[in-house]
RODO-2510 file (C-alpha; in nm, 4 decimals, decimal comma):
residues 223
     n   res          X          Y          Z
     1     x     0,0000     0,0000     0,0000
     2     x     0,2876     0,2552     0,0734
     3     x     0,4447     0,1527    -0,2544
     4     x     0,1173     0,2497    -0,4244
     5     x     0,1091     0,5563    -0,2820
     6     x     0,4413     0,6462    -0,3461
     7     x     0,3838     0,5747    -0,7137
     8     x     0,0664     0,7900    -0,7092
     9     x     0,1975     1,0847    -0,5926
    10     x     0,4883     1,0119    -0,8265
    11     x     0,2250     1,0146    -1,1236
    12     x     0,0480     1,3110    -0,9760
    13     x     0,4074     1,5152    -0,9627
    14     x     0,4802     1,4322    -1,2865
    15     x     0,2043     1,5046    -1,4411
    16     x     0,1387     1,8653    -1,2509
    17     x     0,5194     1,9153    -1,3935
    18     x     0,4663     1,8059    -1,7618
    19     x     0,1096     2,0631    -1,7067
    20     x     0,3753     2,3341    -1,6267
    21     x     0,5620     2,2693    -1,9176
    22     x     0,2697     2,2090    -2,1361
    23     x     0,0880     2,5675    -2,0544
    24     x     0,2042     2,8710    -2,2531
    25     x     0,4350     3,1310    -2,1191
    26     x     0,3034     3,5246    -2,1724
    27     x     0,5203     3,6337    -2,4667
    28     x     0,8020     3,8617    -2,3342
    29     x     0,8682     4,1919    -2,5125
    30     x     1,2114     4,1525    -2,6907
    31     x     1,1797     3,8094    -2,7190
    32     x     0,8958     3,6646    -2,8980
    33     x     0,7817     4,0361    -3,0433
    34     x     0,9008     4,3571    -3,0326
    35     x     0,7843     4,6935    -2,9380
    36     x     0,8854     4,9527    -3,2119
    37     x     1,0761     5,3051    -3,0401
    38     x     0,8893     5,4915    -3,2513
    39     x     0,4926     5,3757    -3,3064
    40     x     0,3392     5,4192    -3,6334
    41     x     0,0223     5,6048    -3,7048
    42     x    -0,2721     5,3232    -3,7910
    43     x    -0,6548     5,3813    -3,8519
    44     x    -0,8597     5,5881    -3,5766
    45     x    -1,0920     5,3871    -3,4238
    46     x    -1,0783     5,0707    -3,2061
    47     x    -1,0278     4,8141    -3,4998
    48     x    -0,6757     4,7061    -3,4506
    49     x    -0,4382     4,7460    -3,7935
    50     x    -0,2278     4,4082    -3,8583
    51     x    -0,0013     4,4203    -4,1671
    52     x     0,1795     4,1144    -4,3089
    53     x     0,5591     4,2616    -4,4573
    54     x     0,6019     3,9545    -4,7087
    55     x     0,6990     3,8884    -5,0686
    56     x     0,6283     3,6347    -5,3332
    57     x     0,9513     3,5076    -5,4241
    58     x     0,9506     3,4194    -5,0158
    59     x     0,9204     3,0156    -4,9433
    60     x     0,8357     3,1042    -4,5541
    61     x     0,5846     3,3475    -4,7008
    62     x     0,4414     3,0903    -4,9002
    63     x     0,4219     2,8681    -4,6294
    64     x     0,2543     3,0545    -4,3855
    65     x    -0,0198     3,2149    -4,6036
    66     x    -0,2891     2,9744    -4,5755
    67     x    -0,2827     2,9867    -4,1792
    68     x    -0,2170     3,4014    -4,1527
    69     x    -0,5265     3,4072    -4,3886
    70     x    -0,7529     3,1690    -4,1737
    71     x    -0,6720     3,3504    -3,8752
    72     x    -0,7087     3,6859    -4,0751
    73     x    -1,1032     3,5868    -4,1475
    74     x    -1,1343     3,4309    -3,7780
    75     x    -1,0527     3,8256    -3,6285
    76     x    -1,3630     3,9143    -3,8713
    77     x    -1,4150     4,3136    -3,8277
    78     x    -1,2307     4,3586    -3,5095
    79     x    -0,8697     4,4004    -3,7144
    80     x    -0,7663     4,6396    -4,0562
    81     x    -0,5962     4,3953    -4,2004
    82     x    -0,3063     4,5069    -4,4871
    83     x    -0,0104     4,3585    -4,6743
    84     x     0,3171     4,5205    -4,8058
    85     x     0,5193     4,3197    -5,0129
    86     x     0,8638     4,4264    -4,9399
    87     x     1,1833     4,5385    -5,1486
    88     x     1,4895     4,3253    -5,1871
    89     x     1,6745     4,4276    -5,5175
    90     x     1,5606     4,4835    -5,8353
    91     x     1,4873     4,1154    -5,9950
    92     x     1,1985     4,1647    -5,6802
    93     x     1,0276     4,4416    -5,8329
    94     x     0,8309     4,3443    -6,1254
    95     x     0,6669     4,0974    -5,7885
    96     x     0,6275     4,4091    -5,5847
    97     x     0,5451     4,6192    -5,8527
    98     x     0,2799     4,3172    -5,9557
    99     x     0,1125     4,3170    -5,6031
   100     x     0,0531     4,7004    -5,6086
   101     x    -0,0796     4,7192    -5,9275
   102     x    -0,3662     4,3979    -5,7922
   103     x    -0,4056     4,6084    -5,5080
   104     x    -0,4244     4,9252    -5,7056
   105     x    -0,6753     4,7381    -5,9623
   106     x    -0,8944     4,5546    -5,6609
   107     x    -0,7526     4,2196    -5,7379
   108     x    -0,5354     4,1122    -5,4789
   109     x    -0,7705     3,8516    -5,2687
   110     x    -0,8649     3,6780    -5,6081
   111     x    -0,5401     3,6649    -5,7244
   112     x    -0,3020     3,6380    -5,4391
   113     x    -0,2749     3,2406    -5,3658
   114     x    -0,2611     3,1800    -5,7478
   115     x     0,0912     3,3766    -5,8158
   116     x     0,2528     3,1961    -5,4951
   117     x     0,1138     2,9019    -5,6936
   118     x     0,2425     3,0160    -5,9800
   119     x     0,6212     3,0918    -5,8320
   120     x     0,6172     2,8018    -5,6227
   121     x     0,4673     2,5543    -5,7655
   122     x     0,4804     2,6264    -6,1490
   123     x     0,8306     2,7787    -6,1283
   124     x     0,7588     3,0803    -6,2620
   125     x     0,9834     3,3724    -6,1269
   126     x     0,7550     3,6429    -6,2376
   127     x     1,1392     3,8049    -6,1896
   128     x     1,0751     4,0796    -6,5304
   129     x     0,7783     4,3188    -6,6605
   130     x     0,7143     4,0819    -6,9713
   131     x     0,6701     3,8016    -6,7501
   132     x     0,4466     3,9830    -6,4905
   133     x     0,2507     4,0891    -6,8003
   134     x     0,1522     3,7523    -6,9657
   135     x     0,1002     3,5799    -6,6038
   136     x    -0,1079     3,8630    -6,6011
   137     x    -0,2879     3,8459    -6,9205
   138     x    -0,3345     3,4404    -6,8675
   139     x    -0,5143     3,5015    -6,5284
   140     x    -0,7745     3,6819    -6,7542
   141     x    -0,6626     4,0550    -6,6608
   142     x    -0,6916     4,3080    -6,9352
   143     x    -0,3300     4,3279    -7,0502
   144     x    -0,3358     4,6825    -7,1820
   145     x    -0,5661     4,7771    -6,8413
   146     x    -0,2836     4,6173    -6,6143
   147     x     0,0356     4,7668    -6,7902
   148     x    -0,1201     5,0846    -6,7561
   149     x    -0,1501     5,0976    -6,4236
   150     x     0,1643     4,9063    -6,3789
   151     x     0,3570     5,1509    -6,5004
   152     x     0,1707     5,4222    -6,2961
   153     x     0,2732     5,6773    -6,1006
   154     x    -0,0029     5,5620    -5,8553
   155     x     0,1802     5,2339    -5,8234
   156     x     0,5644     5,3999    -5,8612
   157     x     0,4406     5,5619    -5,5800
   158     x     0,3400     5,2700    -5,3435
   159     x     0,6383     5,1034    -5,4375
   160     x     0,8168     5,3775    -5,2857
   161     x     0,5924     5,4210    -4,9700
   162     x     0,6196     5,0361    -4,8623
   163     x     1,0188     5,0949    -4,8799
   164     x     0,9940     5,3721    -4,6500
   165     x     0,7595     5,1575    -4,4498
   166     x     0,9914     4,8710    -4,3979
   167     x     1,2064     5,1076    -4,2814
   168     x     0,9866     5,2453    -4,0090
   169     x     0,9067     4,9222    -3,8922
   170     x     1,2649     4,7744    -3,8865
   171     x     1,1407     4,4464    -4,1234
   172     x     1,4553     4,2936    -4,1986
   173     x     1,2973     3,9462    -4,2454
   174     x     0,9879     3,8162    -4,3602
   175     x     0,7086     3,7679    -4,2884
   176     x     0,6842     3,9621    -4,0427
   177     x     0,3624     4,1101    -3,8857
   178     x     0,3203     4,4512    -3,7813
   179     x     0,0618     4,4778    -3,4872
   180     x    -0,1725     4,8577    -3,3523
   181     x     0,1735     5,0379    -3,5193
   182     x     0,3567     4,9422    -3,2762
   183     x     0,4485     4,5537    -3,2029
   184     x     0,6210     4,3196    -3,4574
   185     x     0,6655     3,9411    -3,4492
   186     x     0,7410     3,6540    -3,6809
   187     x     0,7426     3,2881    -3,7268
   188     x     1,1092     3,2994    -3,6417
   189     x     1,0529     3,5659    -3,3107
   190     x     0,7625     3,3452    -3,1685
   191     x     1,0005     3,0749    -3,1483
   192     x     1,3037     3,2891    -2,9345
   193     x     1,1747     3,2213    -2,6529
   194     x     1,1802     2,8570    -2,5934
   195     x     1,3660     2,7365    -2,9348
   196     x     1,1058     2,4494    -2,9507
   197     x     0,9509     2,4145    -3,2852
   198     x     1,0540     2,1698    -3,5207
   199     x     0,8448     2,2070    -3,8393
   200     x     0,7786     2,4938    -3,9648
   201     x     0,3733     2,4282    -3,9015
   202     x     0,4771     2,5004    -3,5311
   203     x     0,6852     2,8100    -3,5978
   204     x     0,3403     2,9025    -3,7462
   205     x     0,1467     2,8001    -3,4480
   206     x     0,4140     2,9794    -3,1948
   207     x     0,3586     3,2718    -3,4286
   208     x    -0,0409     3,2727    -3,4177
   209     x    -0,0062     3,2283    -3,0442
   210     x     0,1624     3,5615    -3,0399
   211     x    -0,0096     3,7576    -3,2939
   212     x    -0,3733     3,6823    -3,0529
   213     x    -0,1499     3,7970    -2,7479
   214     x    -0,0680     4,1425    -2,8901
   215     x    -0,4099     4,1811    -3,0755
   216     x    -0,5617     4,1443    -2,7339
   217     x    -0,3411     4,3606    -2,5934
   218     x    -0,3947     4,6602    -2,8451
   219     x    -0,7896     4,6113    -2,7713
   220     x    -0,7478     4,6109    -2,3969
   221     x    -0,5351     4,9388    -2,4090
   222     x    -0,7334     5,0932    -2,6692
   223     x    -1,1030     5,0593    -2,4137
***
């Protein structure tokens, strides 16, 4: 009978420990996000503003898309939610300069998934202007309609204001996610803390984890 016990309360230790380990830590500022030194201005209101920095080319990008854009529609109306597609040298901007001309045109949500597709699955590294221009033209987009405003100043000049905004926000990697103007995490940040993942499905995880921590943070200090 002592020998049960002893193995009982054994169990019970171990398994309050492995609980312990088991239940999340609070994400520490510098360590699984960051708080910017200088905040950047977002939409008045109480909606929070989460922006994905990201680019097409990007495999991690790629990667994580289909569970940033679940949890994207799970925040419904409660978030703004915006991408930038950032600037790396110039075989990356016919891709950047392909993004804000969809977003310039209204097309981005139809036609998002389908040039990750395209560059990582099909191989094609949408990586000059002709290129961009007949994936265009084969998703069904008016050719001359899409090289005009390709080649806009409207879009020259969103290229430009994304550069600046990396900048601002200190995005040196990506994706990264920009949080209320003033948090940023990543896959790769949500993970600092404990160095646990091992697939990149639970980098994801780590960095969905994070991204509800700071969202619900913005709200509470916004009421």
């Amino acid at each position: 009978m002592r020998f049960l016990k002893k193995v009982l309360l054994a169990v019970t230790l171990c398994g309050v420990t492995l609980a312990a380990m088991a239940s999340p830590q609070e994400p520490k500022n510098g360590v699984e996000y960051q708080t910017l030194a200088t905040p950047q201005p977002t939409p008045a209101g109480k909606k929070i503003e989460v922006i994905e920095f990201f680019a097409y080319y990007c495999p991690h990008c790629n990667a994580f898309e289909g569970e940033l854009s679940a949890w994207v529609k799970k925040q419904g109306d409660s978030i703004v939610f915006k991408r930038v597609h950032v600037h790396r040298d110039e075989s990356v901007l016919p891709q950047q300069r392909l993004f804000f001309t969809l977003e310039a045109l209204g097309l981005v949500e139809q036609y998002h998934a389908k040039i990750f597709h395209a560059m990582h699955v099909e191989r094609n590294r949408l990586n000059s202007d002709e290129a961009v221009f007949d994936f265009a033209e084969k998703a069904g987009i008016d050719r001359k309609k899409f090289i005009d405003t390709y080649n806009s100043f409207g879009v020259a000049g969103r290229v430009r204001h994304a550069n600046a905004m990396m900048e601002a926000y200190k995005v040196d990697s990506w994706p990264m996610v920009a949080i209320d103007g003033r948090f940023i995490t990543s896959p790769a940040m949500a993970d600092e803390g404990v160095k646990a993942a091992r697939t990149e499905a639970q980098l994801h995880a780590e960095a969905i984890a994070v991204m509800d921590f700071l969202v619900a943070k913005a709200k509470a200090e916004k009421k």
